[in-house]
Backbone as CSV, one residue per row, in Angstrom:
resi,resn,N_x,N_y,N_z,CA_x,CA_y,CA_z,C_x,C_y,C_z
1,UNK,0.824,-1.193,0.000,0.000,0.000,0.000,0.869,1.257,0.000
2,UNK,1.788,0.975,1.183,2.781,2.421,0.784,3.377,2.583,-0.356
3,UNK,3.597,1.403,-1.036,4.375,1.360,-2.550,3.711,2.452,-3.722
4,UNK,2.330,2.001,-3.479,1.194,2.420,-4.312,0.961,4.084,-4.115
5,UNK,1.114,4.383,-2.694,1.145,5.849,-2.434,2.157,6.684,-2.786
6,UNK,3.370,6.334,-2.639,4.957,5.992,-3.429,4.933,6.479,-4.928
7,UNK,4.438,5.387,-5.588,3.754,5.952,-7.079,3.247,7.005,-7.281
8,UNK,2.071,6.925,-7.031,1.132,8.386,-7.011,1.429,9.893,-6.548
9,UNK,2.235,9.775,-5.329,2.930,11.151,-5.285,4.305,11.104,-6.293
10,UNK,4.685,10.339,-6.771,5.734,10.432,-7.421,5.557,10.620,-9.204
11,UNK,4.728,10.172,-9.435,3.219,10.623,-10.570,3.324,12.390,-10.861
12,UNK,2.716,12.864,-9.581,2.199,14.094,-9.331,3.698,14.624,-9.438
13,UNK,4.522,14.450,-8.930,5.566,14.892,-8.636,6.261,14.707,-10.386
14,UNK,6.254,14.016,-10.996,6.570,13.986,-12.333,5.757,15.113,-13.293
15,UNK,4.450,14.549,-13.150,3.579,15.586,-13.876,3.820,17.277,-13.681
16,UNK,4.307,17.269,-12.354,4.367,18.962,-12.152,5.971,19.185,-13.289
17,UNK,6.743,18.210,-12.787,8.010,18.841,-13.669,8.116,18.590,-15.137
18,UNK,6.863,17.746,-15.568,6.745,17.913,-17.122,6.017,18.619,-17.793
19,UNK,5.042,19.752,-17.171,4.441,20.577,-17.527,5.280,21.937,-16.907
20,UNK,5.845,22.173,-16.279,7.019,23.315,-15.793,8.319,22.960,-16.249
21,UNK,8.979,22.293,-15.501,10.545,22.480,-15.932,10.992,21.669,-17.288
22,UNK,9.769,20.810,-17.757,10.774,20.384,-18.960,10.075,21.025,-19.873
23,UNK,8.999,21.844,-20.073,8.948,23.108,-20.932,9.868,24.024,-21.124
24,UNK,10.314,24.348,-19.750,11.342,25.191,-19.588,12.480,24.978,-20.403
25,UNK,13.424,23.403,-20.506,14.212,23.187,-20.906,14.132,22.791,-22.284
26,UNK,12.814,23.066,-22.940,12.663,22.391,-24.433,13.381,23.418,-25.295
27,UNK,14.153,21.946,-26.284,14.914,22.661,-27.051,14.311,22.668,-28.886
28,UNK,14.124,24.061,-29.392,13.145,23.243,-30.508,11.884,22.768,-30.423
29,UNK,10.875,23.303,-29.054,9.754,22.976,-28.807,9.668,21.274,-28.747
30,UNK,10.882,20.536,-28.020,10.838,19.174,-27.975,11.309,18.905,-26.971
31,UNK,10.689,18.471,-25.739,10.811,17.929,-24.283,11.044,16.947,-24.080
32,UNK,12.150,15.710,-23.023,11.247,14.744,-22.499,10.053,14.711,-21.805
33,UNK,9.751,13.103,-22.425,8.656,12.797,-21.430,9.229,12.042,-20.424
34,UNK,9.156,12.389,-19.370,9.599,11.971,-18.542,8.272,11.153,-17.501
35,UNK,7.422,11.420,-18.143,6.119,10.663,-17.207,6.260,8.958,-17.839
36,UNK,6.974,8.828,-18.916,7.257,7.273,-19.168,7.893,7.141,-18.708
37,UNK,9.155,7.639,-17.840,9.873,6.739,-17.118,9.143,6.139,-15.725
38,UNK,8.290,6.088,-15.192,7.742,5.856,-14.240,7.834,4.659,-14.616
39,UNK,6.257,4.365,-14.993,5.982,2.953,-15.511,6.911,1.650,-15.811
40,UNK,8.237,2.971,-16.710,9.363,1.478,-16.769,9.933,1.555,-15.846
41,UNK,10.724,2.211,-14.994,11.172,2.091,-13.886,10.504,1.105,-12.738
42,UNK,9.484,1.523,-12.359,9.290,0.337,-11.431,8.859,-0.812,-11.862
43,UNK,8.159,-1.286,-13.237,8.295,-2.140,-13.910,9.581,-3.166,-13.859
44,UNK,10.511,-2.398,-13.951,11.629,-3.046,-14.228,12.415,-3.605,-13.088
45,UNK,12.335,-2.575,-11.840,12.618,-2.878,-11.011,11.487,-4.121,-10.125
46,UNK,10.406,-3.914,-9.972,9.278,-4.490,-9.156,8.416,-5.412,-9.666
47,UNK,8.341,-5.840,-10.700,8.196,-6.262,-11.971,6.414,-5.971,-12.426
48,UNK,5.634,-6.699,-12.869,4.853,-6.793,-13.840,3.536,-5.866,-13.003
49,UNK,3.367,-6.408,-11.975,2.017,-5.848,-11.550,2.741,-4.269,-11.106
50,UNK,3.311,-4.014,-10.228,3.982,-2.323,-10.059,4.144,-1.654,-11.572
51,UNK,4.428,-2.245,-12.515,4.846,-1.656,-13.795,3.258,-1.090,-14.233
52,UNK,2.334,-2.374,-14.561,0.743,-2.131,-14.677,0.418,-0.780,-13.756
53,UNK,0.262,-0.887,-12.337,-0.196,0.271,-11.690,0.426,1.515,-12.226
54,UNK,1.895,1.760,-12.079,2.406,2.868,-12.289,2.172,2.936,-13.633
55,UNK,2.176,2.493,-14.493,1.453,2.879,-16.094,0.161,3.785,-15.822
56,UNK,-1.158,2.650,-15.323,-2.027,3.334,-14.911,-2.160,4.630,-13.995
57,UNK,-1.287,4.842,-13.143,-1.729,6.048,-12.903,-1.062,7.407,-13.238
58,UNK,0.854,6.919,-13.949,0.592,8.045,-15.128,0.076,8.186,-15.991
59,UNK,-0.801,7.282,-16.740,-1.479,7.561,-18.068,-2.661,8.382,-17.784
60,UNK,-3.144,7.640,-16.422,-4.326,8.627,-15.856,-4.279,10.104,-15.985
61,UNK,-3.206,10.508,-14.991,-2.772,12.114,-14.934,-2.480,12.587,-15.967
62,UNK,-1.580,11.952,-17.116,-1.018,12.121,-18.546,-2.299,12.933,-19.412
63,UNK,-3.302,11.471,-19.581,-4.883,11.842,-20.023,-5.560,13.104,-19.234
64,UNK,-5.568,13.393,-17.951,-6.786,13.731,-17.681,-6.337,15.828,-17.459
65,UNK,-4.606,15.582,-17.719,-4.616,16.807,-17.740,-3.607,17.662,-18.794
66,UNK,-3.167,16.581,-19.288,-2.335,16.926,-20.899,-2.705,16.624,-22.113
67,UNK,-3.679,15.885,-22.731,-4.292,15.310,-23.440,-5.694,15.566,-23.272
68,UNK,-5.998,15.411,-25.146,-7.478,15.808,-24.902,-8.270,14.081,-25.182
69,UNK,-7.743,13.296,-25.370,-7.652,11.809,-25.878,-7.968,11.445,-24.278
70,UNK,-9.156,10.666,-23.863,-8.841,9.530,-22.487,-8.653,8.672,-22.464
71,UNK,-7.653,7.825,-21.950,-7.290,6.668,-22.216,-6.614,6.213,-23.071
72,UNK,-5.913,6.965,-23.898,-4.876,6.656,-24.836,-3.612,6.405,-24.028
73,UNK,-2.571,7.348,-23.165,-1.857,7.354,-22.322,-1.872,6.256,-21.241
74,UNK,-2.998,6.041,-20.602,-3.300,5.275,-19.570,-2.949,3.645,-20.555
75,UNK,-3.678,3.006,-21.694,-2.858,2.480,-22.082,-1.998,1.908,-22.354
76,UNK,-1.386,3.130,-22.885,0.336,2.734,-23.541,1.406,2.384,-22.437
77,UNK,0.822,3.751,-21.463,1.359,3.730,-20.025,1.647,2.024,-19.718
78,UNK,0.241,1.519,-19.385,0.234,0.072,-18.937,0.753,-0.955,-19.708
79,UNK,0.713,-1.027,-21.080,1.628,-1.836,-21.992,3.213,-1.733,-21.615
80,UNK,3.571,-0.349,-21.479,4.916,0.027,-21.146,5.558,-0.711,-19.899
81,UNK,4.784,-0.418,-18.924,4.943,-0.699,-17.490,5.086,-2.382,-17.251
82,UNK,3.937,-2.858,-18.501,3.947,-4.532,-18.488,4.671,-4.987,-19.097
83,UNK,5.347,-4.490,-20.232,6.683,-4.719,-20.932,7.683,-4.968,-20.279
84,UNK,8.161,-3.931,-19.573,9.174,-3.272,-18.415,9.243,-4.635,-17.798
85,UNK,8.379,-4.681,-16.746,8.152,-6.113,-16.106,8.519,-7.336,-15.937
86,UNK,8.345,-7.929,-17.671,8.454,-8.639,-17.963,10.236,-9.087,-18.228
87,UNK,10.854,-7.729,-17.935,12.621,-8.094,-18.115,13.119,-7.760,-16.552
88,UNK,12.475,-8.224,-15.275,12.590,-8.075,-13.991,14.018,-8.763,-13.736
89,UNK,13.161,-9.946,-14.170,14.251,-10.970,-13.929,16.106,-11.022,-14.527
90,UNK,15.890,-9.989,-15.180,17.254,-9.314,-16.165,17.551,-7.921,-15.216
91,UNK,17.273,-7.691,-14.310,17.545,-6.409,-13.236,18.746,-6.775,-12.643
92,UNK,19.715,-5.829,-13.144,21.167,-5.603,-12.494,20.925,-4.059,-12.264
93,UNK,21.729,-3.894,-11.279,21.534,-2.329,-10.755,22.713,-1.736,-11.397
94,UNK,23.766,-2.735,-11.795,24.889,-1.453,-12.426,24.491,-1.620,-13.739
95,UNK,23.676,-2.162,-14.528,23.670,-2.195,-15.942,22.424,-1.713,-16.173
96,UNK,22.426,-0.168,-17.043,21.442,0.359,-17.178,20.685,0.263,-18.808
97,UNK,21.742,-0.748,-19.621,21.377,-0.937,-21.119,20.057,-1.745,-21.138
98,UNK,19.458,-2.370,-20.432,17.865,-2.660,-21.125,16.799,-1.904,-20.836
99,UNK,16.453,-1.236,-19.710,15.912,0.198,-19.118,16.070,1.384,-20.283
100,UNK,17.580,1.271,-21.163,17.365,2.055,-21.661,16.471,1.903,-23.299
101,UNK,17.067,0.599,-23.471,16.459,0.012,-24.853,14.759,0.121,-24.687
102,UNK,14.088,-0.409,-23.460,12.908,0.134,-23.279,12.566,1.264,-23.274
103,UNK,13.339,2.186,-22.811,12.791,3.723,-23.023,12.966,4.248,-24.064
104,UNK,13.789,4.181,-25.076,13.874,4.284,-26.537,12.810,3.641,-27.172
105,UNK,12.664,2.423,-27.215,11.672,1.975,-27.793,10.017,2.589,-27.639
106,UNK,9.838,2.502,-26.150,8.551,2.809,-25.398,8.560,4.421,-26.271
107,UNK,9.248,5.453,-25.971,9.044,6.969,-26.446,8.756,7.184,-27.980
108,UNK,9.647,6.008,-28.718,9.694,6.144,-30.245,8.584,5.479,-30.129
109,UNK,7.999,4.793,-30.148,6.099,3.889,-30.467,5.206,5.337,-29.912
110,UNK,5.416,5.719,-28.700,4.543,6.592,-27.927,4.349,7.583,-29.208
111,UNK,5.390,8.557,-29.218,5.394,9.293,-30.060,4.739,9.257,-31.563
112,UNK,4.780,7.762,-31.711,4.731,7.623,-33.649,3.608,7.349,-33.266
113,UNK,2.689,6.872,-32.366,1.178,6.442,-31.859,0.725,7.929,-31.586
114,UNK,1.261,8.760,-31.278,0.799,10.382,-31.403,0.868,10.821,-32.566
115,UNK,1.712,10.621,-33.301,1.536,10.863,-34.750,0.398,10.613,-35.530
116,UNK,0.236,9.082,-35.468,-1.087,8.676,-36.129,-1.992,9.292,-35.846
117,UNK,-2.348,9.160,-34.351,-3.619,9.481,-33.815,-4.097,11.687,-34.222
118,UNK,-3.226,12.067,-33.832,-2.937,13.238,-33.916,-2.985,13.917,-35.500
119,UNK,-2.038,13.511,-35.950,-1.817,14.059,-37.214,-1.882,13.439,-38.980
120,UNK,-1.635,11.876,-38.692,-1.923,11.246,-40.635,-3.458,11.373,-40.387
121,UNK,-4.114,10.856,-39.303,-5.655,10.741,-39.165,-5.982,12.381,-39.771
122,UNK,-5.694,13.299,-39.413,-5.990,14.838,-40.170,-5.436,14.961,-41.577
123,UNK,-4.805,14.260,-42.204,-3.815,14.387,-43.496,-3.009,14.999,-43.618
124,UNK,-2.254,15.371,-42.199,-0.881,15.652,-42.642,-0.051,14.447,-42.419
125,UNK,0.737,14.311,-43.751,1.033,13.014,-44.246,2.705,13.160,-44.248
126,UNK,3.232,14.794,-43.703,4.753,14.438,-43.695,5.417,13.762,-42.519
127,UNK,5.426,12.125,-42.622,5.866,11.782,-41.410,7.404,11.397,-41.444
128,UNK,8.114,11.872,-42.552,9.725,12.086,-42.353,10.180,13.124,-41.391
129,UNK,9.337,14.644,-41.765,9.798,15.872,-40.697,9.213,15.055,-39.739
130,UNK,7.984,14.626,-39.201,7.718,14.925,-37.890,8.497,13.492,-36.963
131,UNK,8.465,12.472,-37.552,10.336,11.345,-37.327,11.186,12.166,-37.329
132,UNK,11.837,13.339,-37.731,13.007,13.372,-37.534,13.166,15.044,-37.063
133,UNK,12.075,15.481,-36.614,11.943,16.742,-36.107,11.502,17.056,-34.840
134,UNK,10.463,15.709,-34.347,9.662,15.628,-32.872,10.234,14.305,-32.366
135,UNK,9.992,13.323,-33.266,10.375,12.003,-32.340,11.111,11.317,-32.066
136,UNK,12.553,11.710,-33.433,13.763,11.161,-32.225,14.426,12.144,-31.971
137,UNK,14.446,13.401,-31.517,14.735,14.164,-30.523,14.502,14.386,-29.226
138,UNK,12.550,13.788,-29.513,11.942,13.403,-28.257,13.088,12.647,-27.613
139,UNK,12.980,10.793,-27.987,13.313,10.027,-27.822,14.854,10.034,-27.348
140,UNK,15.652,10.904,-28.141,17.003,11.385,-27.240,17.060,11.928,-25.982
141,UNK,15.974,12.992,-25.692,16.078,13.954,-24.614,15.365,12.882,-23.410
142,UNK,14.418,12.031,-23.857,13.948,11.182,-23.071,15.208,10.446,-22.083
143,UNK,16.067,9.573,-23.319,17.030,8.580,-22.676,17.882,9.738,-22.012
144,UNK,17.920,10.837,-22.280,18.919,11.154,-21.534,18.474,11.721,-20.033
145,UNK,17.365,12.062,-20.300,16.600,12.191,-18.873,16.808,10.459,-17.937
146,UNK,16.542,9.659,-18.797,16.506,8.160,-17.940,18.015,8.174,-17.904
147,UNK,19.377,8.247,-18.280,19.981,8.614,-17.827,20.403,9.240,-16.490
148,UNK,19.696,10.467,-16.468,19.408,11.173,-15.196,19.045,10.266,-13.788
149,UNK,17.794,10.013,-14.335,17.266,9.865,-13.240,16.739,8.167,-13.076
150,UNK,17.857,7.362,-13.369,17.995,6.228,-12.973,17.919,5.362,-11.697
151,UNK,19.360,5.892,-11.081,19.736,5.735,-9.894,18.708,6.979,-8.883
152,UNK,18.261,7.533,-8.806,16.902,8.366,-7.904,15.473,7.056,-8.017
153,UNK,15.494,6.753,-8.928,14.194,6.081,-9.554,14.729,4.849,-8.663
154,UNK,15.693,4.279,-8.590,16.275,2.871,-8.016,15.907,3.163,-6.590
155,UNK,16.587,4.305,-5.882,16.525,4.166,-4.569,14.812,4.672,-4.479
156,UNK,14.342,5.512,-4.929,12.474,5.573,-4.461,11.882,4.257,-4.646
157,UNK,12.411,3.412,-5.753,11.575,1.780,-5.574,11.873,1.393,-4.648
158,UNK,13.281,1.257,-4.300,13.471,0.547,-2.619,12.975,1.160,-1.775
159,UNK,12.568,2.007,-1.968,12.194,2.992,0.090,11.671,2.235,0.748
160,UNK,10.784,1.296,0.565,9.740,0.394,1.359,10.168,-0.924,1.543
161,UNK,11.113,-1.268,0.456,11.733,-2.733,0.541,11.953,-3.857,2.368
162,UNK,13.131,-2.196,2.770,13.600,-2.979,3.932,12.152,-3.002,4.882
163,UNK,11.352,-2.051,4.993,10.486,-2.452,5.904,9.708,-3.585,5.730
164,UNK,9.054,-3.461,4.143,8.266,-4.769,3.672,8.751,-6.106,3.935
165,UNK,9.946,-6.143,4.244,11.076,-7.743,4.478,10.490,-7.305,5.863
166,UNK,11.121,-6.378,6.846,11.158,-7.098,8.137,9.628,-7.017,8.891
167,UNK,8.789,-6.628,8.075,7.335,-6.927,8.402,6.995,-8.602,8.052
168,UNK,7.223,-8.659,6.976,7.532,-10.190,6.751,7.981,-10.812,7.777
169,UNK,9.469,-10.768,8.275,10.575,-11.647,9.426,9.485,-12.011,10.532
170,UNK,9.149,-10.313,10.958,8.711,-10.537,11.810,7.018,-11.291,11.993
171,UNK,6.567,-11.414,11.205,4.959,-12.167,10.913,5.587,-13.969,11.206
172,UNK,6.646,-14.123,10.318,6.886,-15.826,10.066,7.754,-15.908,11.546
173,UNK,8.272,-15.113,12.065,9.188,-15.827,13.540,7.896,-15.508,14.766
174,UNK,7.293,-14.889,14.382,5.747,-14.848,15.428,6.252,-13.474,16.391
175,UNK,7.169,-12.397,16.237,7.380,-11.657,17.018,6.296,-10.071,17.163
């Protein structure tokens, strides 16, 4: 339960700095998203069901206050998060190369799934500029944000770890 509360302020806490400070820092009117790293992050770390939630409740916030689409984000979010997940069992803490291959991947689909939805669906049909003008620039500024904020993302998944074990110890020794 604290995990889950964990998420959600950490959600909010994302959402505020992707509507403020990574506006701030857009270069070329092109930001990370940094609200996908959630989802893979604890995904990756916590595996399949934490990945699902934290999808869901950035896609939630994603949708309900950046987007005019509901449930598109929420989603992708959760595909992402269940992806993530699914390479738990491949979690080394000094090796940050599949975390990142997911976040490349996850931002470049996100993005080209904004494309469609957004823009060939209207007929604008140049999707060379908007590949190589919005989405892998996105997709750079992204990894380099997961870059960033890797090791922060590692230690907020653990915060609860050691207690959750010795709540455990202590249930099975009867103390």
């Amino acid at each position: 339960m604290k995990r889950k509360v964990c998420i959600t302020v950490l959600a909010i806490v994302f959402y505020c700095l992707q509507t403020t400070f990574c506006k701030t820092i857009a270069i070329a009117s092109v930001s990370p998203n940094i609200m996908i790293l959630i989802p893979i992050c604890f995904g990756y770390f916590k595996g399949k069901n934490e990945g699902i939630f934290a999808g869901c409740v950035t896609g939630l916030l994603y949708d309900v206050f950046y987007t005019s689409l509901l449930g598109f984000s929420i989603l992708a979010f959760t595909y992402v998060g269940y992806i993530a997940g699914l390479f738990q069992k491949e979690f080394d803490q000094k090796r940050m190369i599949i975390p990142m291959i997911i976040t490349a991947v996850a931002s470049f689909s996100y993005d080209f799934l904004i494309y469609v939805g957004g823009f060939l669906l209207y007929n604008k049909l140049n999707a060379f500029y908007y590949t190589g003008r919005i989405i892998i620039p996105g997709m750079m500024y992204t990894l380099a944000a997961m870059a960033l904020l890797f090791r922060p993302m590692y230690y907020l998944s653990g915060v609860f770890e050691k207690k959750d074990r010795r709540k455990v110890t202590e249930y099975v020794s009867g103390n």
